[in-house]
C-alpha positions in Angstrom: 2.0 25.8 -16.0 -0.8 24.6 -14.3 -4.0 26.5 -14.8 -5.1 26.1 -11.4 -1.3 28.4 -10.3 -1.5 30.3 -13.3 -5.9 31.4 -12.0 -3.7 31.9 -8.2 -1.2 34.0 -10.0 -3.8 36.1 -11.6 -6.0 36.1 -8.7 -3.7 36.4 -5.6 -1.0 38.7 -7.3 -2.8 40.1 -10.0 -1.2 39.3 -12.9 -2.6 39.0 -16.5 -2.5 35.6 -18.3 0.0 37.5 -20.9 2.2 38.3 -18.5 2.1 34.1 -17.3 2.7 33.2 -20.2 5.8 35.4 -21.6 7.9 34.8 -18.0 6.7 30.8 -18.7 8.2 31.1 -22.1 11.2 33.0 -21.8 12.2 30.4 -19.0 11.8 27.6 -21.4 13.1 29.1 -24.5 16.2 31.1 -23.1 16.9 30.2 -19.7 16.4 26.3 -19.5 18.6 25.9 -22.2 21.5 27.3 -20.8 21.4 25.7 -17.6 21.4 22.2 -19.0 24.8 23.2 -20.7 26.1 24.3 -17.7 27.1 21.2 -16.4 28.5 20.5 -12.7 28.0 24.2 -12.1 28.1 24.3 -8.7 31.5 22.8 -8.8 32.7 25.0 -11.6 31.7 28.2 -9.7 33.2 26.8 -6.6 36.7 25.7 -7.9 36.6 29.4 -9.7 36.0 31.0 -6.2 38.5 29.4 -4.3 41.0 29.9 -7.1 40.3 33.0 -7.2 40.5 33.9 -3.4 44.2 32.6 -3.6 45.2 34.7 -7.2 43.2 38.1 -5.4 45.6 37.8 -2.8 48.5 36.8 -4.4 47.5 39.8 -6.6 46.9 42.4 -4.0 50.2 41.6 -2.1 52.1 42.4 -5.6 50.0 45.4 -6.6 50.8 46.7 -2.8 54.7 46.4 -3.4 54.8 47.4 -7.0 52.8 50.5 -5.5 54.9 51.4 -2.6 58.1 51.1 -4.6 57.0 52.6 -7.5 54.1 54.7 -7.9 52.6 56.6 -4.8 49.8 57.8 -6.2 48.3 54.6 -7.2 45.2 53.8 -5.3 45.4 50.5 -4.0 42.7 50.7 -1.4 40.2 51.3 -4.6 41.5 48.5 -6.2 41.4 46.0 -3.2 37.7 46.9 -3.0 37.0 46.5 -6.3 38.8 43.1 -6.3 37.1 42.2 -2.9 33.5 42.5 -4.2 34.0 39.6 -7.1 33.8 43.2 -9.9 37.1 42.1 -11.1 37.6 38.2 -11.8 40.8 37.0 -12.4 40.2 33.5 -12.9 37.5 31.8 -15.3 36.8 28.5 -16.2 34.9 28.2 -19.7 33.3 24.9 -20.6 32.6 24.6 -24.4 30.8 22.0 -26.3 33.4 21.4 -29.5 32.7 18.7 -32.4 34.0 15.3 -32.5 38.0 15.2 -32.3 40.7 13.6 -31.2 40.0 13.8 -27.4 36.5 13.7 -25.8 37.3 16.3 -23.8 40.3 18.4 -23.1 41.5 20.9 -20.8 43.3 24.4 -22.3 45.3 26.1 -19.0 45.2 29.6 -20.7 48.4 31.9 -20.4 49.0 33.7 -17.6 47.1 31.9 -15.7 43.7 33.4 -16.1 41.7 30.9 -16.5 41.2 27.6 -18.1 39.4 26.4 -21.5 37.5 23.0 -20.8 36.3 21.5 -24.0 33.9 18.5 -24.2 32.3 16.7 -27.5 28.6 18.1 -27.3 27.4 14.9 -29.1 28.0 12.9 -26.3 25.2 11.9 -24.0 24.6 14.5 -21.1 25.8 12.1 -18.2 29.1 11.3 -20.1 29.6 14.8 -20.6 30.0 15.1 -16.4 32.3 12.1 -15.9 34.4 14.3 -18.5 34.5 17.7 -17.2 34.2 16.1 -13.7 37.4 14.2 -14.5 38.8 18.0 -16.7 38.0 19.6 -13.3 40.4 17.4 -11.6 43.3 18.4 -13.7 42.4 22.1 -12.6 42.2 21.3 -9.2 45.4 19.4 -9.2 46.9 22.3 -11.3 45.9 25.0 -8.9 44.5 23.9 -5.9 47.3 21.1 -4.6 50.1 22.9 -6.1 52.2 22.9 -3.3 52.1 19.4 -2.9 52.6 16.0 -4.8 48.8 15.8 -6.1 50.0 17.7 -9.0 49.6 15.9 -12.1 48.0 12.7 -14.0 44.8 11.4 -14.9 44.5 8.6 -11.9 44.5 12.1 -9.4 42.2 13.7 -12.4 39.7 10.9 -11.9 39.8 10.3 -8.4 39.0 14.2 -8.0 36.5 13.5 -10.9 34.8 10.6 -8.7 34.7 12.1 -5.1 32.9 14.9 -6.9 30.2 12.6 -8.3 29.8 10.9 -6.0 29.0 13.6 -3.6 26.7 14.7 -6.3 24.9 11.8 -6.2 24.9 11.3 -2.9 23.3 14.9 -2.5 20.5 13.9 -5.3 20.1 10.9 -3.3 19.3 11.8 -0.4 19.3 15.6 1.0 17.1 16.8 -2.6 14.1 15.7 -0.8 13.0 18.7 1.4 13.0 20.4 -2.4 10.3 18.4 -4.0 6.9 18.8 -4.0 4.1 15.8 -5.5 1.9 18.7 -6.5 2.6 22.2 -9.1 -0.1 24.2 -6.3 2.0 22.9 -3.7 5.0 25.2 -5.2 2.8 27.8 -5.7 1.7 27.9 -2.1 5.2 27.9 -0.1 6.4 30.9 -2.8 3.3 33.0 -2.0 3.2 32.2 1.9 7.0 32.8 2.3 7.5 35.5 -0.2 3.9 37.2 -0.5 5.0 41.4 -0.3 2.7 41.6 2.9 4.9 39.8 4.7 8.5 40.6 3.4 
């Protein structure tokens, strides 16, 4: 950090130096490490989401007529809220860095349908890592989001699901990141305090 911010942070909020420099650590150590493996997050989340919203209702609609038939005391209302504020997921998808194999990356569809195992070679440089599970997603998306129609299967939907993705991605880095960056560490530091100073929250 800065020592300009960190003399702001000690001055405006008044935190100690210590205190800098264990949140400053524990982000670099801990946190930044796991987001770099999370690759194409936002796209991960989102497919689990909408998948999700269709197995919750598919769910609830079967849970209602298994309850009205056969067990009246079941509390289904409970259970819809429950389901209904994301406490119970029914769908996950887990990416996880394997060792060199066969396939550079591979997609496990796990029984039941709860989720799906995406597997990727963790040797491989970071950007070919998101063609893969851009390209893995694809299969999921073909799997459970077009299921009702012919965009079903293969690896020429796989990839073109894998490319409008990236591309979008690239397109957002591109051009619509801008209004994020700042030339200048103090410039950061400024917009957080003005916006989120406790005076004025």
């Amino acid at each position: 950090m800065d020592n300009a911010v960190a003399e702001k942070f000690s001055s405006d909020f008044g935190l100690t130096q210590a205190q800098i420099n264990e949140y400053e650590t524990y982000f670099n150590r801990t946190l930044l490490p796991a987001i770099t493996r999370h690759y194409l997050s936002h796209l991960v989340t989102t497919i689990e989401e909408i998948i999700n919203e269709k197995e919750k209702q598919e769910f609830l609609e079967f849970i209602k007529t298994a309850n009205d038939r056969e067990n009246a005391g079941f509390d289904y209302v409970k259970l819809e809220k429950t389901i209904n504020r994301k406490i119970l997921r029914l769908f996950s998808i887990i990416l996880a860095p394997v060792d060199s194999g066969k396939l550079k990356a591979r997609t496990y569809f796990l029984k039941e349908g709860y989720g799906v195992l995406i597997t990727y070679w963790k040797e491989l440089p970071a950007e070919q890592i998101r063609f893969l599970i851009a390209h893995e997603l694809g299969h999921v998306a073909n799997k459970y989001l077009f299921r009702k129609t012919d965009l079903t299967s293969g690896d020429g939907l796989a990839s073109l699901f894998g490319y409008i993705a990236l591309q979008n991605r690239s397109h957002f880095y591109k051009h619509e990141t801008k209004p994020f960056i700042r030339d200048f560490d103090l410039q950061i530091y400024d917009d957080i305090a003005n916006i989120c100073h406790r005076k004025d929250m």
